[in-house]
C-alpha positions in Angstrom: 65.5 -13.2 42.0 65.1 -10.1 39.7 62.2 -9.1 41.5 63.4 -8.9 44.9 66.9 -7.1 43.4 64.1 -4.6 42.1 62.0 -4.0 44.8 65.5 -4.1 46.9 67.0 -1.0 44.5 63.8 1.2 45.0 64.6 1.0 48.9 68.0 1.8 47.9 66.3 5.2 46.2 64.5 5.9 49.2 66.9 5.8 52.1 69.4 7.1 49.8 66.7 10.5 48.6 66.0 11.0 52.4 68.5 10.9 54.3 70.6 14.1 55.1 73.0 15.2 53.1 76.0 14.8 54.6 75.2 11.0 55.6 74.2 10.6 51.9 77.1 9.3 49.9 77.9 10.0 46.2 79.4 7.5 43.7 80.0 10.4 40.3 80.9 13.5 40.4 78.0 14.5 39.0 74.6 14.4 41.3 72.7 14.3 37.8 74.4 10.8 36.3 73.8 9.2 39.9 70.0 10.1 39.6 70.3 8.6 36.0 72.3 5.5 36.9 69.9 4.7 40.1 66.9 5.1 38.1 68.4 3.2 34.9 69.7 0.8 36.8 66.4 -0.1 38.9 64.2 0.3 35.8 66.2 -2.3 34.3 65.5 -4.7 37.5 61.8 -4.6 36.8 61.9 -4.9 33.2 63.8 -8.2 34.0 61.4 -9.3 36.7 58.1 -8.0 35.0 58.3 -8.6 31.3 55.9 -7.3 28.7 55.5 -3.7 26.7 52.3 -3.2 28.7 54.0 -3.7 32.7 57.3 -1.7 30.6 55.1 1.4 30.3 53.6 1.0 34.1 57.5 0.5 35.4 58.5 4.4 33.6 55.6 6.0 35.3 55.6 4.5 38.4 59.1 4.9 38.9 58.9 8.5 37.5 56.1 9.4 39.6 58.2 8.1 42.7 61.0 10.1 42.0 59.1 13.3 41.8 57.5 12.7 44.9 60.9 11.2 46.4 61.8 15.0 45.0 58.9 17.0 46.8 59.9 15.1 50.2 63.4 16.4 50.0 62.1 19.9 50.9 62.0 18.9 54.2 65.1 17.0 54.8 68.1 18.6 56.3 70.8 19.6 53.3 68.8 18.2 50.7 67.3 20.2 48.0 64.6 19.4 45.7 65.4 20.5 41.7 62.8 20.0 38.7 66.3 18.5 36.6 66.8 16.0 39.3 63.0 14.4 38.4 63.7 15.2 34.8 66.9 12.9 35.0 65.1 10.3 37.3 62.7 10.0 35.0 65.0 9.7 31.6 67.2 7.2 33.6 64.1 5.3 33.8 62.4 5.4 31.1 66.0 4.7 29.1 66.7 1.5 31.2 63.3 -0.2 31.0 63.2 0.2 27.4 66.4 -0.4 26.5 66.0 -3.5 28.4 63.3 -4.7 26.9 64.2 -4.1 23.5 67.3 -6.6 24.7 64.9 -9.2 25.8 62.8 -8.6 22.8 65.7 -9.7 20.2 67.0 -12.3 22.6 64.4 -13.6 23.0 61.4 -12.8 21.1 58.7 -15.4 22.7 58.7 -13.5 26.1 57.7 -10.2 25.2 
């Protein structure tokens, strides 16, 4: 189940980084704590679905190296814009939920890790 919510929330990232901006809808105020909360809150997915430090570690980069390439495609979509910060949040958003995550799992439960 956490593994198709996962793979389900980086589609989510996709359509929602490429779309146009004005069909792209905002849920804060702030553009930087939706980049954090989508990337925290996908992170987090994966760290359920895929457990262990080693597949923790693989979940931050790949997911940080998809949002700075989601980033670089925004150049060419309509009322988008493409900002080193945005990556930079992406990627603390995360790194922060995967980890935090699995520290979680590590004290609740300390034979899955």
């Amino acid at each position: 189940m956490f593994r198709l919510v996962a793979w389900a929330a980086v589609a989510l990232l996709t359509v929602l980084s490429l779309v146009p901006g004005q069909m792209r809808p905002h849920a804060f105020a702030s553009g930087h704590l939706e980049h954090f909360a989508a990337y925290f809150l996908t992170s987090s997915a994966f760290a359920l679905a895929y457990r262990g430090w080693a597949k923790v570690v693989l979940i931050t980069f790949c997911l940080s190296s998809y949002a700075g390439i989601l980033e670089i495609l925004q150049l060419w979509i309509p009322g988008r814009h493409s900002q080193l910060s945005d990556f930079l949040v992406s990627s603390a958003g995360a790194c922060t939920g995967a980890a935090l995550l699995s520290i979680v799992l590590l004290f609740f439960h300390p034979h899955e890790s």
